[in-house]
C-alpha positions as CSV (number, residue, x, y, z in Angstrom):
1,X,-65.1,13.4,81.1
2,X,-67.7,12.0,78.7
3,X,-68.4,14.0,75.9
4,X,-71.8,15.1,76.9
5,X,-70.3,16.7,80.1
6,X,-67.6,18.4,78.1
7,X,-69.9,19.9,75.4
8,X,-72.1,21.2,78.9
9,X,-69.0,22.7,80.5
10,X,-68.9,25.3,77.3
11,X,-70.5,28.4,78.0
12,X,-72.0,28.6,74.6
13,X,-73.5,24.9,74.6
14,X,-76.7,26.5,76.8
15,X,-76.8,28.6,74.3
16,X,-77.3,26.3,71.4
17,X,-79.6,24.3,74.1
18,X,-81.8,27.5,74.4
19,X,-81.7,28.5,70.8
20,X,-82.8,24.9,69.9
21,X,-86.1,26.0,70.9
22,X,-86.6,27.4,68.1
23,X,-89.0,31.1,67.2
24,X,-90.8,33.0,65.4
25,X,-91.5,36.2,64.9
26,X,-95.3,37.3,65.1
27,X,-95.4,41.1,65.5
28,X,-93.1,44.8,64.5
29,X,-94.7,47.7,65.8
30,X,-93.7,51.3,66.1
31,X,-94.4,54.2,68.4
32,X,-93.1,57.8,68.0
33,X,-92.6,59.9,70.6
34,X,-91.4,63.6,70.7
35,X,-90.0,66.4,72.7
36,X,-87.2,69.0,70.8
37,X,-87.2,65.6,68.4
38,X,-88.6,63.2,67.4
39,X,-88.4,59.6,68.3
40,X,-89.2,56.3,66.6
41,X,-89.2,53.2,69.0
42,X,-89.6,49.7,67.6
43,X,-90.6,46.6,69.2
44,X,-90.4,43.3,68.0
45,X,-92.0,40.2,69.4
46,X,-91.9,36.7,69.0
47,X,-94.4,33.4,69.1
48,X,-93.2,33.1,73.0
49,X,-94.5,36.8,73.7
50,X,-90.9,37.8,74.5
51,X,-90.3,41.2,73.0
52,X,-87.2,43.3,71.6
53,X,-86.9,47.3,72.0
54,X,-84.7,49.3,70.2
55,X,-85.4,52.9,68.4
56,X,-84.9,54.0,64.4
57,X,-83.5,57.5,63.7
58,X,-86.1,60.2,64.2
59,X,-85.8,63.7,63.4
60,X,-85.0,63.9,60.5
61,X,-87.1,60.7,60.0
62,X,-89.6,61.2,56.4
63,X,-90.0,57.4,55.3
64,X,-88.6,55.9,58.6
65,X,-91.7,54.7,59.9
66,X,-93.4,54.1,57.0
67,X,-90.3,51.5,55.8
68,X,-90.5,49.6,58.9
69,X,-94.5,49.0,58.6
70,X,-93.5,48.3,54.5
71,X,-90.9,45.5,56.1
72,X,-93.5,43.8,58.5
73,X,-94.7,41.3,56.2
74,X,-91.6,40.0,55.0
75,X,-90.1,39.7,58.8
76,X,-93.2,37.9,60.4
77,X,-92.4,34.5,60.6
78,X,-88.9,34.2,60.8
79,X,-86.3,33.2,63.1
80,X,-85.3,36.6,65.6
81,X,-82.0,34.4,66.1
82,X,-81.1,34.6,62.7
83,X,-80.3,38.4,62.7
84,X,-77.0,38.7,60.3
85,X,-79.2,37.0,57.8
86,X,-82.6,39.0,58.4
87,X,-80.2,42.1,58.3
88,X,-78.4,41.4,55.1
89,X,-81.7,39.9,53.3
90,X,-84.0,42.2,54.8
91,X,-86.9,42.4,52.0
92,X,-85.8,39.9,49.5
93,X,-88.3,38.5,47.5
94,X,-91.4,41.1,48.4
95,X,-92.5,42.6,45.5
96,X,-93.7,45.9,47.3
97,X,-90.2,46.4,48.4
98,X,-88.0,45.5,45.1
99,X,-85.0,44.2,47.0
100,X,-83.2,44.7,50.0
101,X,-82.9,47.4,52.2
102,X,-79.0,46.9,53.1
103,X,-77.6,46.4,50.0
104,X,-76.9,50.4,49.0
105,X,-79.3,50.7,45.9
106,X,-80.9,54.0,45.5
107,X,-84.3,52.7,47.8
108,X,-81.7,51.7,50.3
109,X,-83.9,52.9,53.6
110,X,-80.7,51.7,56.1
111,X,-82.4,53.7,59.1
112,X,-85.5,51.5,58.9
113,X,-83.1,48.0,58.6
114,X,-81.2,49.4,61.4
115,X,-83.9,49.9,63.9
116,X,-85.3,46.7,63.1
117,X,-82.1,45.1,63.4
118,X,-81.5,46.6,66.9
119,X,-84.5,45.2,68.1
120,X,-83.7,42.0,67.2
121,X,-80.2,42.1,69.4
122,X,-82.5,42.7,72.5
123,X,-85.0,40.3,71.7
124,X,-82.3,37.6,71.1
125,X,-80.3,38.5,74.4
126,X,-83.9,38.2,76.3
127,X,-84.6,34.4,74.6
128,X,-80.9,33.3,75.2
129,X,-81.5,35.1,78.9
130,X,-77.9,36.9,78.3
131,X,-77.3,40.7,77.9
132,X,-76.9,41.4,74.2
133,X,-72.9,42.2,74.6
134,X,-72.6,38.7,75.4
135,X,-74.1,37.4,72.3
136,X,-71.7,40.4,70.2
137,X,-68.6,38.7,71.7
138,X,-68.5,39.9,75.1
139,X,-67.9,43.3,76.8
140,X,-64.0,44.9,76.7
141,X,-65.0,47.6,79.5
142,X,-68.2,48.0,82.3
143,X,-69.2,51.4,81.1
144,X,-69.5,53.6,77.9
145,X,-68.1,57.3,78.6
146,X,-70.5,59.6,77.2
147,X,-70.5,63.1,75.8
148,X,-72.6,66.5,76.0
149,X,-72.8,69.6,74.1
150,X,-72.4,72.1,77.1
151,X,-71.1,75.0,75.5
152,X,-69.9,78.6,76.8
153,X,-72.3,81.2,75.8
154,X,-69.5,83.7,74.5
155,X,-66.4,81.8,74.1
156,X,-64.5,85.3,73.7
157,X,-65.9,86.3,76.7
158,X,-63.7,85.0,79.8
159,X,-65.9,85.6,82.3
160,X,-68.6,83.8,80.4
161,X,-66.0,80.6,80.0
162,X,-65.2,80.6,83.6
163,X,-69.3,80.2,84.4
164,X,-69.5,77.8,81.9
165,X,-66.8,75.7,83.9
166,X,-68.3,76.4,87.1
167,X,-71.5,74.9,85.5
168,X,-70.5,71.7,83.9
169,X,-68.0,70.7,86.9
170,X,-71.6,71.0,89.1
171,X,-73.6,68.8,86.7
172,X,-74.8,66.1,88.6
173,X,-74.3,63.4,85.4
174,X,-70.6,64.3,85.9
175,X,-69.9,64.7,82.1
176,X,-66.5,65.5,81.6
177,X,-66.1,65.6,77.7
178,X,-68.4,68.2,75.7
179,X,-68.5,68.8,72.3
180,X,-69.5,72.2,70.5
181,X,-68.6,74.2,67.8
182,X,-67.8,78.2,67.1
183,X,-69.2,81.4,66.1
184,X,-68.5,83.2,63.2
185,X,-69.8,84.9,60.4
186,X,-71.3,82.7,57.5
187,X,-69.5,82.4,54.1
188,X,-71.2,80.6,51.1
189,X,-67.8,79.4,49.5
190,X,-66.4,77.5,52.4
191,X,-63.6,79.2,53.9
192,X,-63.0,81.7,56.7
193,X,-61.4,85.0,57.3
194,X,-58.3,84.9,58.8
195,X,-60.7,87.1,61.7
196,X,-62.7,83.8,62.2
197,X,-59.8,81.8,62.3
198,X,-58.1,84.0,65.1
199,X,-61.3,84.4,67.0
200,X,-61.5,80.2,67.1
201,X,-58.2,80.3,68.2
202,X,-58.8,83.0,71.1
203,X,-62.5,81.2,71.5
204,X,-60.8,77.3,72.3
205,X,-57.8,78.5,74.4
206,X,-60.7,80.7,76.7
207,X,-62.4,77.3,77.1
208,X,-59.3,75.2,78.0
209,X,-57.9,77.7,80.0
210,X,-61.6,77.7,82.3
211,X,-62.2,74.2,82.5
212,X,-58.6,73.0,82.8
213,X,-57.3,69.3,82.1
214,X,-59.7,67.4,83.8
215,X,-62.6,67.7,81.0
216,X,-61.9,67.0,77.7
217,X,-63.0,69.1,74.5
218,X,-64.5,68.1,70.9
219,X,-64.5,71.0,68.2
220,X,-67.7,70.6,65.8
221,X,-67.4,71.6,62.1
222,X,-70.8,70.4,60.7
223,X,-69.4,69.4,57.4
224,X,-69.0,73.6,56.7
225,X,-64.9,73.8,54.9
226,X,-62.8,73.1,52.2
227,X,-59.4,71.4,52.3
228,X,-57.3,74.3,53.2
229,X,-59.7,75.7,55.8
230,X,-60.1,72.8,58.1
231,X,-56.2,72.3,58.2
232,X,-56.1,76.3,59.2
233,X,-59.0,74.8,61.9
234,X,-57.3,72.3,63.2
235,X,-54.1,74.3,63.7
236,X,-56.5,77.3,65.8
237,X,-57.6,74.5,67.9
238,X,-54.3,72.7,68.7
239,X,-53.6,74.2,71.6
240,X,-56.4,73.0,73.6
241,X,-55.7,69.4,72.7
242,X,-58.9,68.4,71.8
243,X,-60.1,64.9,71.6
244,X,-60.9,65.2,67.9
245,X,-62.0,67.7,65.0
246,X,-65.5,66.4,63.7
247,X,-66.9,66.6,60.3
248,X,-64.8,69.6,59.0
249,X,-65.2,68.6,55.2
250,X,-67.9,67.5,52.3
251,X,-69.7,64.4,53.9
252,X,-68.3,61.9,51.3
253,X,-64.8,60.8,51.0
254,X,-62.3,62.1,48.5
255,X,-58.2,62.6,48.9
256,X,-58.7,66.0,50.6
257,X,-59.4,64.3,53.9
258,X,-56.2,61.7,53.5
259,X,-54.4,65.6,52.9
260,X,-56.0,66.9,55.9
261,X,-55.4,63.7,58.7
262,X,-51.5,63.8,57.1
263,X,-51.4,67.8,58.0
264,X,-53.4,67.8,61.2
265,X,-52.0,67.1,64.8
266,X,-55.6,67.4,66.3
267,X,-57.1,63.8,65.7
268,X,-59.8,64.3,62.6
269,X,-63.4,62.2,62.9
270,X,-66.3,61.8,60.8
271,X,-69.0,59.3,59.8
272,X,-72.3,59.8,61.7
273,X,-73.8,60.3,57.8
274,X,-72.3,57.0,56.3
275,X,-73.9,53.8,55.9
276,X,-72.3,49.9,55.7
277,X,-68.7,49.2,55.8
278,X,-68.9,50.0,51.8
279,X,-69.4,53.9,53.2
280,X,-66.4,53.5,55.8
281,X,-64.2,51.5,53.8
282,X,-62.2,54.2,51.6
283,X,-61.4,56.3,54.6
284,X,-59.9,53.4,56.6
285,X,-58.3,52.5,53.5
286,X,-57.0,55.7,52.5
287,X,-56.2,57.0,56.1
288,X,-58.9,59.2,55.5
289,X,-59.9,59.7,58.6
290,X,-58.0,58.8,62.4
291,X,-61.1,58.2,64.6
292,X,-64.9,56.5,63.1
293,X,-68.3,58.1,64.5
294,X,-71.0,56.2,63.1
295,X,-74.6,56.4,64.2
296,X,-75.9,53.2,64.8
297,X,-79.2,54.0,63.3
298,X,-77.7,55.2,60.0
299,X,-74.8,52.5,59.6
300,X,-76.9,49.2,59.6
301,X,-77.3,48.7,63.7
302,X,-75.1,46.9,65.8
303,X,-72.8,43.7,63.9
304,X,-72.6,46.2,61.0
305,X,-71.0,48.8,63.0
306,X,-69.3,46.2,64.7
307,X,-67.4,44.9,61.0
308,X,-66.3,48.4,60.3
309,X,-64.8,48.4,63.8
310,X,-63.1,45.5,63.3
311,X,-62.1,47.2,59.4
312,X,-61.0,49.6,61.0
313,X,-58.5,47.9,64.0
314,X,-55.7,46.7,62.2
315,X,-55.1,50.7,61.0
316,X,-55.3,51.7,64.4
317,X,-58.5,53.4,64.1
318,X,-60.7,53.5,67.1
319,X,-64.4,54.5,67.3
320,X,-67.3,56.9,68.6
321,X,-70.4,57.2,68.2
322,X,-73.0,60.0,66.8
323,X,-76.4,60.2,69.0
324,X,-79.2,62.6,68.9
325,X,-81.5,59.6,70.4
326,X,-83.5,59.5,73.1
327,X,-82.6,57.8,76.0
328,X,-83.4,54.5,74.3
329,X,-80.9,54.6,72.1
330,X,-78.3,56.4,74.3
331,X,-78.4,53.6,76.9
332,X,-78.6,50.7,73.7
333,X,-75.7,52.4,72.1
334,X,-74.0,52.5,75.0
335,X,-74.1,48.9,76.0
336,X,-73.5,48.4,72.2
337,X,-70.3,50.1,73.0
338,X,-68.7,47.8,75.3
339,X,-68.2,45.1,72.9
340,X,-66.1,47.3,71.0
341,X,-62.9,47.2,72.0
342,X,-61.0,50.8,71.0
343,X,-64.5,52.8,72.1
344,X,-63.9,56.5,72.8
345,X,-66.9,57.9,73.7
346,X,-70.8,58.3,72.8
347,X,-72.5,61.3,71.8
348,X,-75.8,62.2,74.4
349,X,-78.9,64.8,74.0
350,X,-79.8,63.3,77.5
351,X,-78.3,63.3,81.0
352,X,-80.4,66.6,81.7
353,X,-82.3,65.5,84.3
354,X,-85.9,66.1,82.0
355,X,-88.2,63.5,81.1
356,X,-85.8,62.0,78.3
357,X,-84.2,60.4,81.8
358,X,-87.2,59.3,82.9
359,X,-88.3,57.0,79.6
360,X,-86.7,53.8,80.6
361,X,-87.2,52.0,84.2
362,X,-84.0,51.6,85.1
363,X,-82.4,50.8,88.5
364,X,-80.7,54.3,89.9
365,X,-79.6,57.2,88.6
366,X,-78.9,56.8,84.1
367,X,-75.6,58.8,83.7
368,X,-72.7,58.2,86.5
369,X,-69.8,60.6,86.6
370,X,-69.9,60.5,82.6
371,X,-70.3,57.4,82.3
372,X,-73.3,55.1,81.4
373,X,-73.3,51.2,83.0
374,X,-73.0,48.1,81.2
375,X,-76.2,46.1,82.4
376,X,-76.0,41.8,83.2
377,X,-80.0,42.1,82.3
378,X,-80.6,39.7,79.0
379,X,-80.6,41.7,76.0
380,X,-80.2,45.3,76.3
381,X,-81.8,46.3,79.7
382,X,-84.5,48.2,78.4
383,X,-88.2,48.3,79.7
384,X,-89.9,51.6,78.7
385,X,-91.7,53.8,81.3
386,X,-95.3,53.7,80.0
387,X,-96.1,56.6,81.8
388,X,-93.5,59.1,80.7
389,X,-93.8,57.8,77.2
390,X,-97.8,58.0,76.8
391,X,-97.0,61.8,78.0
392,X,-94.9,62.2,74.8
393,X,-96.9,60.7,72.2
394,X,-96.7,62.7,69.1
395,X,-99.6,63.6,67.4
396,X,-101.8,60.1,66.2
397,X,-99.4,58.1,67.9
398,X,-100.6,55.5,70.9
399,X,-99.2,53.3,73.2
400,X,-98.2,49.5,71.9
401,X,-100.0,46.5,73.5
């Protein structure tokens, strides 16, 4: 075999064959849409008029928009191949932006930078003509598993569990996992009665014992305790064997949360609030924290996220991810998702059935018996339904040409 032949019998040489063609990038655009939320979709296109789709974080998104439009200049031009570099450089050497957006000074705008760089995964799947896992190192599974936040509306009430069940084992996207959290009465200094902490107790095991084994349960904590009150949490909860305890302390890390994984036998998980592996990197270090839950639009996209997976493997530390997207970003993330090899699950605001299901044109029905598809279409899959989104425009928004 001459060496021509050999270099063409590597899967990556078409690659390099395709990307020798080299592109530019000639427009960044934006278009927010809203429902309960709101929703920033960005599309980037290149000298070829091939385009990437992707979406920013939204609600809360002050600045969001405004960042991206502030980053236009500097990205048209470039090379939409050369995303790890756009990424980490993103703004260098633009006066009107003093820096970079990635590099975690105080005018770091990471939700802007990782939109962008979303965008730029789908647009370089769709010039390579490869789905976008393919290009992250290729997929370890064929679908995401995805979670909901179908919740009992008195979990001291039995009767009111047992028509929850009834409810989520009928829902026809077959979710199976469901996070939520708990009633009780608000205290300003961080801890709770030991009243609360009994009712939590009666309030999980009414849930487990309605829905039984076959769905799984996540227990919500919205960054509300101290130390000593999330380990009194977590041993309420134990009984129902949940899949993890999410965000029961102060956002930022400090040894109380190494104290609180050591005392805990309910896995502990955090992270949707952190940004770059610099964020992520004392609780892996520390043992800080047993499972990651990122949200791609806050961490810095997709091979960011993807380095503090890989951080995080040789602890033993596998990941989720945090989602209040639209569908967008649900079905993104998810194929994000399959190039990660220890993935638990995905967080979802969609899978209703509503017009949030309806904002992509995709083949068949969007959420499978909890599950979401990995696509073989280049990039990320994603065509958006012009019709559904025009419906949704939020106020002074219009539709991109």
């Amino acid at each position: 075999m001459t060496r021509r032949s050999l270099l063409a019998a590597l899967p990556f040489f078409s690659l390099a064959q395709a990307a020798s063609a080299r592109h530019r990038i000639t427009n960044l655009q934006t278009m927010v849409i809203q429902g309960g939320r709101s929703y920033i979709l960005v599309k980037i296109t290149s000298d070829n008029g091939t385009y990437g789709i992707a979406e920013a974080y939204g609600t809360p998104g002050f600045g969001v928009k405004e960042q991206i439009h502030a980053i236009k200049p500097w990205l048209l031009g470039k090379d939409p191949l050369e995303i790890d570099k756009l990424y980490t450089l993103m703004g260098q050497g633009n006066s009107n932006l003093s820096g970079t957006r990635t590099d975690g000074s105080a005018h770091n705008f990471m939700r802007a930078a990782s939109g962008i760089e979303m965008a730029l995964w789908d647009l370089a799947g769709k010039l390579l003509n490869v789905p976008s896992s393919t290009l992250l190192g290729g997929r370890f599974a064929s679908k995401t598993r995805v979670y909901n936040h179908a919740a009992p509306k008195d979990q001291l009430d039995k009767a009111s569990c047992r028509e929850w069940a009834a409810q989520v084992k009928a829902d026809p996207a077959g979710f199976t996992c469901h996070k939520f959290g708990f009633a009780h009465e608000k205290h300003s200094n961080r801890i709770l009665s030991t009243k609360d902490l009994l009712n939590i107790k009666k309030g999980f095991d009414n849930c487990r014992e309605a829905v039984g084994w076959d769905h799984d349960i996540m227990v919500h904590c919205h960054w509300e305790y101290d130390v000593r009150t999330a380990i009194q949490i977590a041993e309420a909860v134990e009984e129902c064997k949940p899949v993890w305890l999410e965000d029961p302390l102060i956002v930022d890390y400090s040894d109380s949360w190494k104290r609180l994984c050591a005392s805990s036998e309910v896995p502990i998980c955090m992270g949707e609030n952190l940004a770059r592996r610099e964020g992520f990197l004392p609780f892996i270090l520390n043992q800080g924290t047993d499972i990651l839950h990122p949200d791609l639009r806050n961490s810095g996209g997709f091979l960011e996220t993807k380095r503090i997976a890989d951080l995080a493997a040789p602890f033993g530390m596998p990941m989720g991810t945090h989602n209040t997207g639209s569908q967008v970003n649900s079905y993104a993330n998810a194929q994000w998702a399959t190039s990660i090899r220890d993935f638990i699950a995905m967080e979802t605001v969609t899978g209703k059935g509503d017009w949030m299901d309806k904002l992509l044109l995709l083949d068949g029905p969007y959420i499978k018996n909890g599950h979401i598809a990995a696509t073989d279409k280049p990039g990320l899959g994603i065509e958006i339904n012009p019709d559904t989104a025009k419906a949704h425009l939020a106020p002074g928004e219009a539709w991109w040409t």
